[in-house]
C-alpha positions in Angstrom: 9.9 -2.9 -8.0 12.9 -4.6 -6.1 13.0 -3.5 -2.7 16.3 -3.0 -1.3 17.5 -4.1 2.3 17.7 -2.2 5.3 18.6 -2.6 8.4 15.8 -1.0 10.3 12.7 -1.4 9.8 8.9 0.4 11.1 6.0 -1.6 11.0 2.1 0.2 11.6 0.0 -2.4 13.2 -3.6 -1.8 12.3 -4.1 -3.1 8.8 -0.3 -3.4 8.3 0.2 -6.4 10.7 -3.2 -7.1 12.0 -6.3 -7.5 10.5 -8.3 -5.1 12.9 -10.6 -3.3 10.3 -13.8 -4.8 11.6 -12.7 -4.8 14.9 -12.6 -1.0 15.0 -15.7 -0.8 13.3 -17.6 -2.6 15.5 -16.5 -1.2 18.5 -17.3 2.6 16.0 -20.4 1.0 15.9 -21.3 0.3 19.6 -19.8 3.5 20.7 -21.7 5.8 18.4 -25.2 4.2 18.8 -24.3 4.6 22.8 -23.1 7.9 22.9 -24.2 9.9 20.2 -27.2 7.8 19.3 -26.4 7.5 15.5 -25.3 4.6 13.5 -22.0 5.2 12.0 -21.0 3.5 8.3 -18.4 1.1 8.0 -16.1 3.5 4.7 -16.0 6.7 7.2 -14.7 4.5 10.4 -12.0 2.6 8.0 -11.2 5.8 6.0 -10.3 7.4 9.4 -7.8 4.0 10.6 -4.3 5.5 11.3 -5.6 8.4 13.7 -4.8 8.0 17.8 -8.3 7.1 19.3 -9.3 10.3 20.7 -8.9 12.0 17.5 -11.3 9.5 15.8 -13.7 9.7 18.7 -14.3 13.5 18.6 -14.6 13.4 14.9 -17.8 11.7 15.4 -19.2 13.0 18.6 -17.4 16.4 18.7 -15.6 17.9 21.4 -16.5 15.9 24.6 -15.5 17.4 28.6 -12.4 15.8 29.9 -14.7 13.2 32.0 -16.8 12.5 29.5 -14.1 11.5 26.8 -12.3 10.0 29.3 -15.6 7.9 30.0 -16.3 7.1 26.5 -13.0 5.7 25.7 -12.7 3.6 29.1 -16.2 1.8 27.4 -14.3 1.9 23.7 -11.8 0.4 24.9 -13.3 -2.4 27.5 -15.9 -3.5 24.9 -13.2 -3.9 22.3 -11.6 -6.3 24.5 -14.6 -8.4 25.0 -15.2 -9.0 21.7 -11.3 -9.0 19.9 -10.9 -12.5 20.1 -13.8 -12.8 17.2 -12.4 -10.4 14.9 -8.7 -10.2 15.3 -6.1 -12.2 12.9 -2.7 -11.6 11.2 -2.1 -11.1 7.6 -0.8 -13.6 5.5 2.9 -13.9 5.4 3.6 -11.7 8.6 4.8 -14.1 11.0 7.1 -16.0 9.2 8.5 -12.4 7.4 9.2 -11.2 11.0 11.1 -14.3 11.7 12.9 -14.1 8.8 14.0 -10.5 8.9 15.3 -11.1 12.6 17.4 -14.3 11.9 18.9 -11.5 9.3 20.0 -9.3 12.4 16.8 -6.7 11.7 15.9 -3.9 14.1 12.0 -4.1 14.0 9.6 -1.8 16.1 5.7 -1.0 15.5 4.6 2.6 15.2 1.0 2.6 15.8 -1.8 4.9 17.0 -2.8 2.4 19.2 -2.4 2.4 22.7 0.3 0.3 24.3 -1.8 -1.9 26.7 -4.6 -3.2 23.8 -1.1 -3.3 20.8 0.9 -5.5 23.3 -2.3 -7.4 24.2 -3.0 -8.2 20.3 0.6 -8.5 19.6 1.0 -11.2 22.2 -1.9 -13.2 21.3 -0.9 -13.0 17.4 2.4 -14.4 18.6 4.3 -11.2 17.1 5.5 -9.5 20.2 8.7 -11.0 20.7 9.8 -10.1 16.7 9.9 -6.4 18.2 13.0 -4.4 19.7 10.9 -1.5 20.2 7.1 -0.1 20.7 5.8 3.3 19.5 2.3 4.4 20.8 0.5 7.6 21.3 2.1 7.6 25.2 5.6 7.0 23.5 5.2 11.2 21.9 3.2 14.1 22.2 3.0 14.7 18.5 1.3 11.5 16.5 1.5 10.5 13.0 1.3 12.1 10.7 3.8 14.0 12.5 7.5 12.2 12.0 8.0 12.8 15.4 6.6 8.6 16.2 9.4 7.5 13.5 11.9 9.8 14.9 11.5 7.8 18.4 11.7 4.6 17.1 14.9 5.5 15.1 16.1 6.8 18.3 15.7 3.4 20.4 17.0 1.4 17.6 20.1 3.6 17.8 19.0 3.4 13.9 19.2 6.5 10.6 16.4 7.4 8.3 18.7 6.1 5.7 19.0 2.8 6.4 15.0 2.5 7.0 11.8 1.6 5.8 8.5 2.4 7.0 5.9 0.1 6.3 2.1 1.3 6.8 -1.3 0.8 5.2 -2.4 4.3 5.4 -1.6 8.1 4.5 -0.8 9.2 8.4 2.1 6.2 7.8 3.4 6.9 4.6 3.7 11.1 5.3 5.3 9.8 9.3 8.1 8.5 7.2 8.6 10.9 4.5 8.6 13.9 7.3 11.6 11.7 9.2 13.6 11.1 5.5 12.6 7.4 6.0 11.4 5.2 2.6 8.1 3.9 3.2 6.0 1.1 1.8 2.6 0.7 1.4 0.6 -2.7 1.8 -1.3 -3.5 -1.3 -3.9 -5.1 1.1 -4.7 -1.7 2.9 -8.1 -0.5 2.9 -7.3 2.7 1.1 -6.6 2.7 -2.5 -3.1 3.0 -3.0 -3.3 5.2 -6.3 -5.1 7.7 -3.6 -2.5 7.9 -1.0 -0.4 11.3 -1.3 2.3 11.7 -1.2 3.7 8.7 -2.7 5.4 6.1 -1.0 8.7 4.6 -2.0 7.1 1.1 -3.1 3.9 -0.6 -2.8 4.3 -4.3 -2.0 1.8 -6.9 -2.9 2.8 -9.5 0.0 4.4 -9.0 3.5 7.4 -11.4 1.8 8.4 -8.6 -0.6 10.2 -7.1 2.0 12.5 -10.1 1.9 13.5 -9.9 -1.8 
């Protein structure tokens, strides 16, 4: 299916942009055998991708007290960092489809679930950062995908419209963000979920980041 151009366009991180898959799972890993003394498998940590970190960590260990949670996810997030440099890469294709939509006067902005200091932090070191006008996180709304209000906000700092934008994800809390805010979506055919599973629907399914250029 022939994608048609827009003008603005969403990117998800995690899976979309970055390969962070085992990156997430290890640090799953760590954190459960820690904290809740279990060993976690690697298909529930990856079928849960997409969901802000606090979420994920009290699907596993529950509802935690406010100083506990807030302990655990200092220690998610520190041991993340010491080890991200072993597991983090960019798809293929990415870098030089960023480049390409900007010299073609693009709006881009990422709407993850990640938090802003670790995205900027992987962003910068994959040399992607600087394609981006604008950065959603969790601290950017109070509602998170797959709530549209993430897309709303980026559309909003772009000075952008849901009709002239496409959503780009790897996972179901992406592609139901966009459809909520009217936006088209596309999922990655290199997500870890099947895309014949996702529901609802998206708009296309592209098999290389450089579809979007066609």
């Amino acid at each position: 299916m022939k994608i048609k151009p827009y003008q603005y366009y969403l990117f998800d991180s995690d899976g979309t942009l970055l390969d962070t898959a085992e990156l997430i799972f290890q640090s799953f890993l760590y954190t459960c055998e820690k904290y809740g003394d279990f060993t976690i498998e690697r298909p529930r940590v990856i079928a849960d991708i997409g969901q802000p970190l606090v979420r994920q960590i009290q699907l596993y260990l529950g509802q935690l007290p406010d100083n506990d949670l807030k302990s655990i996810l200092d220690d998610f997030r520190d041991y993340q960092l010491s080890i991200y440099q072993d597991h983090l890469s960019v798809f293929p294709g990415v870098e030089e489809t960023l480049r390409q939509l900007k010299n073609r006067g693009k709006k881009l902005a990422v709407v993850t679930s990640r938090k802003l200091d670790t995205t900027e932090i992987y962003l910068k070191v994959s040399r992607l950062f600087d394609f981006f006008d604008v950065i959603i996180s969790p601290e950017s709304t109070i509602d998170h995908k797959p709530h549209p209000a993430p897309a709303f906000k980026a559309l909003e700092m772009l000075n952008g419209n849901g009709q002239d934008a496409l959503f780009i994800g790897d996972a179901y809390f992406d592609i139901e963000c966009g459809q909520q805010a009217g936006i088209d979506t596309a999922l990655v055919s290199w997500s870890q979920n099947d895309p014949n599973s996702i529901q609802p629907a998206p708009t296309y399914i592209i098999q290389q980041m450089s579809d979007l250029l066609d």
